[in-house]
N, C-alpha and C positions, 0 to 999 in steps of 0.2 A: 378798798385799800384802807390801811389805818388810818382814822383820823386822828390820833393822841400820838403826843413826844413827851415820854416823862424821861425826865433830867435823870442821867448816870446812864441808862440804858438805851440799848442799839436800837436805833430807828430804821427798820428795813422797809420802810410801806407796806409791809405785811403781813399778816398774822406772826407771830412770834413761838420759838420754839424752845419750852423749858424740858431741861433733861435733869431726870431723877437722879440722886446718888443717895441712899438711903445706908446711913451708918448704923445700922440697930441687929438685934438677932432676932428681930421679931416683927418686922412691917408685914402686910399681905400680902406683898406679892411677891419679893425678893427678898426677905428678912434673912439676914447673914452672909450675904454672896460679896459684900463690900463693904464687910465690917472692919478687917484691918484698914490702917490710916494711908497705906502705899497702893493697897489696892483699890481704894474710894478714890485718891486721886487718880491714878493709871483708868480707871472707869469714868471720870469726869471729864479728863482728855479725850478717850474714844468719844466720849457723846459728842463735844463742841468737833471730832473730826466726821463725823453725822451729820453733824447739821445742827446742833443744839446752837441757840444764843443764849442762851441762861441755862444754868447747872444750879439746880437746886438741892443744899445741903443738911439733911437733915438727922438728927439723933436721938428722936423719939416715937415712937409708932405711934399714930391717933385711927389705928384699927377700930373699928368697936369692942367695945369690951380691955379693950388694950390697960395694962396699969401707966402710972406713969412713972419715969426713970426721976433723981434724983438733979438736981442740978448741977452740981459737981461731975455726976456721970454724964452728963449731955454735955458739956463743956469740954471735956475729957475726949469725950466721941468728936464733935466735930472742930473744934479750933485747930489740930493739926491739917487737917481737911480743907477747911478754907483757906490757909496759908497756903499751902501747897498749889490748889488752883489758883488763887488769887497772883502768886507770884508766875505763874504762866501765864499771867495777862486774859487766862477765863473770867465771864462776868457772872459772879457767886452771887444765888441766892440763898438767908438762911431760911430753912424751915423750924418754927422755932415760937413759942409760945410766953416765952421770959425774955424782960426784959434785959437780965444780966449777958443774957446766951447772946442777944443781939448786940449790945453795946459792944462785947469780948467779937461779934464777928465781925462789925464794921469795922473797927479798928485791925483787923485782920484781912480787912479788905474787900468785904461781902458791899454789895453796890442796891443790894435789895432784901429787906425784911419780909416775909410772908407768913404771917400771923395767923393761921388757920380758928382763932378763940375771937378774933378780930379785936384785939384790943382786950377782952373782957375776962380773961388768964388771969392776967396782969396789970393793974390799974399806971402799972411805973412804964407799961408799953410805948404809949401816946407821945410820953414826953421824950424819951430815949430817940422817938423817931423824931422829934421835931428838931433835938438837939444834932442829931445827927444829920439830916437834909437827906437824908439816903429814902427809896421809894419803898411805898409800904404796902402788901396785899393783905386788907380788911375782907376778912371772909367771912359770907353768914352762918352763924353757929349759935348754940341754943345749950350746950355742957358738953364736959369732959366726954369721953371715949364709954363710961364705964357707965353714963347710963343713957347716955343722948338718942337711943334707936325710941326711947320712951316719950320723946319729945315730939316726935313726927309727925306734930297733928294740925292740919291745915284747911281751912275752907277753901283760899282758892291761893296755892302756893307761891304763885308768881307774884301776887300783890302783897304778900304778907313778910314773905322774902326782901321785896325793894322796900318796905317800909322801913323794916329792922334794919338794914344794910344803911338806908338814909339817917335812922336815928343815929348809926355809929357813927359815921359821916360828921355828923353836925356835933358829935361828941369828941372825936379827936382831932376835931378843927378847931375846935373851944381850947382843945390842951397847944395848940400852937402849931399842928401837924399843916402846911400847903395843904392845898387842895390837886396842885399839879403834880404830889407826891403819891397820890392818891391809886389803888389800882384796887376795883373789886371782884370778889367772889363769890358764886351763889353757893358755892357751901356741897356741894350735888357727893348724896352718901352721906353727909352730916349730916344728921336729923332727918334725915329724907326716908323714906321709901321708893321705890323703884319709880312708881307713878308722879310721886314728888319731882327727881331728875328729870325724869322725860319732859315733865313739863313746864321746868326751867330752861331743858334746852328748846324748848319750841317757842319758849317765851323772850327768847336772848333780845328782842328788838325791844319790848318792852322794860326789862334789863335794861337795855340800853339809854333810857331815858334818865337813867339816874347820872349821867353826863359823864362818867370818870368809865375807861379802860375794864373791858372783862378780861379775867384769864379762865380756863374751865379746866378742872383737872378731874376727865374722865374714866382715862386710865387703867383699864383694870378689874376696874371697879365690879364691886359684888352684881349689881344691876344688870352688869350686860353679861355676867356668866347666870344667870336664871335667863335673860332673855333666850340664850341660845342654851339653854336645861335642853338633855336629851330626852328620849323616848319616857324612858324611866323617871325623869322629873328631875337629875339630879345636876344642879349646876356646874358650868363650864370651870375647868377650874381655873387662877387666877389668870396664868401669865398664857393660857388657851385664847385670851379675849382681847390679842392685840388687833387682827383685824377690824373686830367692831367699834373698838377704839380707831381705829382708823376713819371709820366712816365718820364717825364721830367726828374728829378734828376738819375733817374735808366739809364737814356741814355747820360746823360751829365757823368754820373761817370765812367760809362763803357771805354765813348771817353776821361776820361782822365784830367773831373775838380779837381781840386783840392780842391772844399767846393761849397757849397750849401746853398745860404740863402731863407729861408722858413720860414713859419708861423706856418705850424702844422708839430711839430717835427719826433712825434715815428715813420710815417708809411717810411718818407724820412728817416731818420734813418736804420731802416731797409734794404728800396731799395738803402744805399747807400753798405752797408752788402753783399746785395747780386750781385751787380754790381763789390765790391771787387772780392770776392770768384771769381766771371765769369773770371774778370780779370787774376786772376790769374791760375785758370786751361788753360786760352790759352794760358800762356806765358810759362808753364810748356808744352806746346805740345798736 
């Protein structure tokens, strides 16, 4: 069961379910499908009737290789977006790397920042969050989209990972950020290589020593469409790889994340249901 309550968000004692709305023509996995502002929300509602407790709203792709959008265009993209769910009483995360994107979403109602640059975008991040009280996911990251796959070099990725995530930690604690605001991320895809990921999610207990809430956003992700590469070698392709992502969330909830962000809600949903229940009959004996 969960052991963390961070203030503004839903405490279910169990793993926790973030549902994607990606506002861009250009993300991996669904870039354009819910790029007008009626159809991001009408897709934000279907999640939370899924099973989502977080809708996470974002409007800029950090694909690898990805350019980056303008600020004005990120603003543009999601501000209608977070209104819209927000005033339906959905609890909005922004996905969002600027500080300005986030001050414009809390004030629109967004109850959680998730900062994939982990503060390091934007040095005005830390303080926006402090001012704001609103919860923050610092995630480990090493650059931008366009060259970060160059980054990916590790001796032993788990420890070098909770280091960096603790320097941040002890960096936007200094700008005034709680610590009970706090929510982190291993970054898995960011600067990772395949064997990178694998080995932070084996390593989530370890992780877990750094004392503050994981969320793991596997998703998708390029990793597990080479894991399952057919005959021919050639990877699954993106939105092929919701099952594995599924095992995924049933295994990361079991060890102890605290949310799951995902694309296709009900079935992670579910397997996060029943990763509780396991949970909790072995702690009963």
């Amino acid at each position: 069961m969960s052991a963390f309550t961070v203030p503004g968000l839903p405490d279910t004692g169990r793993c926790l379910v973030m549902g994607v709305v990606n506002v861009t023509p250009d993300s991996f996995s669904d870039g354009g499908r819910w790029f007008n502002p009626d159809t991001a929300v009408a897709h934000g509602l279907a999640l939370v009737e899924q099973g989502a407790d977080i809708v996470d709203v974002g409007g800029e792709s950090t694909r690898p290789g990805a350019a980056r959008v303008s600020l004005e265009e990120e603003l543009h993209r999601v501000e209608p977006v977070i209104r819209g769910l927000s005033a339906e009483g959905v609890v909005v995360s922004v996905d969002t790397m600027r500080a300005e994107v986030a001050e414009m979403a809390v004030a629109a109602g967004a109850k959680l920042v998730n900062d994939v640059s982990g503060g390091l975008a934007d040095p005005a991040m830390a303080r926006v969050v402090a001012a704001s009280g609103v919860a923050y996911v610092l995630m480990h990251w090493r650059g931008h989209s366009r060259d970060m796959e160059n980054r990916a070099i590790y001796t032993d990725v788990v420890t070098e990972v909770s280091e960096e995530l603790r320097k941040r930690v002890d960096s936007v604690l200094a700008e005034g950020v709680r610590e009970d605001q706090l929510i982190l991320d291993p970054g898995l895809g960011f600067s990772k290589q395949a064997e990178h990921n694998w080995a932070l999610l084996a390593g989530l207990g370890r992780l877990g020593e750094l004392g503050r809430p994981l969320i793991i956003g596997a998703s998708r992700k390029r990793f597990l469409g080479r894991l399952l590469a057919g005959a021919n070698g050639e990877p699954r392709p993106f939105a092929d790889n919701d099952d594995a992502t599924l095992a995924v969330t049933a295994l990361a909830a079991r060890d102890g994340a605290w949310c799951v962000r995902v694309h296709d809600v009900r079935p992670n949903a579910d397997a996060v249901r029943v990763a509780a229940a396991w949970r909790a009959a072995d702690e009963r004996g």
